[in-house]
N, C-alpha and C positions, 0 to 999 in steps of 0.2 A: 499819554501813550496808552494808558488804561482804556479807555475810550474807543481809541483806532482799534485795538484789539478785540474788544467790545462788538464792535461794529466786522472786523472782518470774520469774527467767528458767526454770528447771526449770518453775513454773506455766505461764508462754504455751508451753514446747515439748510441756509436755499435752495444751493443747486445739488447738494447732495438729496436732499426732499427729507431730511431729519429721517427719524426712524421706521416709515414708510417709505423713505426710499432707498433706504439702506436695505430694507425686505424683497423693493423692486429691485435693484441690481444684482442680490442674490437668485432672485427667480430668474434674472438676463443671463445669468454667470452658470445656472444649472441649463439652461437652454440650450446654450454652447456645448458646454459640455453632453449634453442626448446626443448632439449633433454630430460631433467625433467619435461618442462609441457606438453609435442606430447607425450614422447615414442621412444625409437630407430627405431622398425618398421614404424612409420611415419613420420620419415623425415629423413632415411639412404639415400637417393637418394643427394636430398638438401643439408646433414651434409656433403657429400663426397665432393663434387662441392665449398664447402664453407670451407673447410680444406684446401682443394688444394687452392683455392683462397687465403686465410688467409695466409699459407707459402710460397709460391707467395710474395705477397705483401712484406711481413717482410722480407725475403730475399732481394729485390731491395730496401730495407727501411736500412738492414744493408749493401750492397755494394755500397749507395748513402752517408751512414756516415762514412763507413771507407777511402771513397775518398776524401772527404772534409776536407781540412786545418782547423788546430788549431791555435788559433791567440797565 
């Protein structure tokens, strides 16, 4: 059982992208949020820049976790 657990945790810090992508989701989760107090017209420019950055990020967040040995 040790083991399974072992292994599902290494899985969720995959797809979560470990602690760059924990940074990416909160850059995703402040974007949202401009977006309900700005307006899409006032910060479409910004949101894009900041989308790409955010999947960016969480992408190298999960090809740094799926590299990394599990003890």
């Amino acid at each position: 059982m040790n083991k399974l657990q072992t292994t599902l945790k290494h899985l969720f810090r995959v797809v979560i992208g470990g602690w760059w992508g924990a940074f990416a989701w909160c850059l995703s989760g402040a974007s949202t949020l401009a977006v309900i107090l700005w307006g899409l017209k006032t910060v479409a420019l910004p949101l894009l820049m900041l989308k790409t950055a955010s999947w960016g990020i969480w992408g190298l967040g999960v090809l740094r976790e799926s590299r990394a040995r599990t003890i």
